[in-house]
C-alpha positions in Angstrom: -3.8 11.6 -12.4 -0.1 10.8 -12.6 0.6 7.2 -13.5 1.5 5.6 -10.1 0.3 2.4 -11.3 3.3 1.3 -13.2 6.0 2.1 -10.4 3.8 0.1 -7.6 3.4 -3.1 -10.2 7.0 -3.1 -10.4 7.9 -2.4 -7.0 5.5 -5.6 -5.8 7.4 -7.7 -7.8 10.5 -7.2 -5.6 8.7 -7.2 -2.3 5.3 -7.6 -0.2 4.9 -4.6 1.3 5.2 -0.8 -0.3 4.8 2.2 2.1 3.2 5.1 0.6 4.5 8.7 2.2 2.5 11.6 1.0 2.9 13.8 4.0 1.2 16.8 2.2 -1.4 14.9 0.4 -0.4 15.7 -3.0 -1.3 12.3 -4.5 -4.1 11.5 -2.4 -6.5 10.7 -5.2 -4.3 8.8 -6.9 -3.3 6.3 -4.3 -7.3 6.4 -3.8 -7.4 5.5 -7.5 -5.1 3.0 -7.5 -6.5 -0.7 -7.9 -4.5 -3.8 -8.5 -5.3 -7.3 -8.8 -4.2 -8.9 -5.1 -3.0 -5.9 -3.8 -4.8 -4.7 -0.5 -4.5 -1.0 1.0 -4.4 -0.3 4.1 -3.8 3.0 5.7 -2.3 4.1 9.2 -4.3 6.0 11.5 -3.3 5.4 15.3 -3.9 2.1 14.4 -0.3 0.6 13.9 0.1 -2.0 16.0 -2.8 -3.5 14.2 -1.4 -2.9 11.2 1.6 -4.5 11.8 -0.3 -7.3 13.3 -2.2 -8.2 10.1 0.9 -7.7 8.1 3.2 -10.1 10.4 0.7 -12.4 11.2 -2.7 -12.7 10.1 -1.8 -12.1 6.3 2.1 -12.6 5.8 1.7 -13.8 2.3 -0.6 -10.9 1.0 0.9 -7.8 -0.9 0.2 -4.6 0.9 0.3 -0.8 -0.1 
């Protein structure tokens, strides 16, 4: 597993919300992997106005990957 972990920690310390492109599924297991404390994930699957809702609205305060 390639350490992800370290880039995303820093990354939420700049900003809420980190989108995650892995078109060909490279690091699939490693997002998968990934845990940190107060972080929720939350993947897009034809579901993006409902993403966007929850992120906007329902949760603005919560960090997001």
């Amino acid at each position: 597993m390639s350490n992800i972990k370290n880039p995303l920690t820093r990354s939420f310390k700049k900003q809420l919300i980190v989108f995650w492109y892995d078109t060909d599924k490279e690091l699939r297991s490693d997002f998968e992997a990934v845990d940190l404390p107060g972080v929720n994930k939350i993947e897009l699957s034809n579901n993006e106005f409902t993403v966007k809702y929850r992120l906007l609205r329902e949760e603005p305060d919560r960090l997001f990957t």
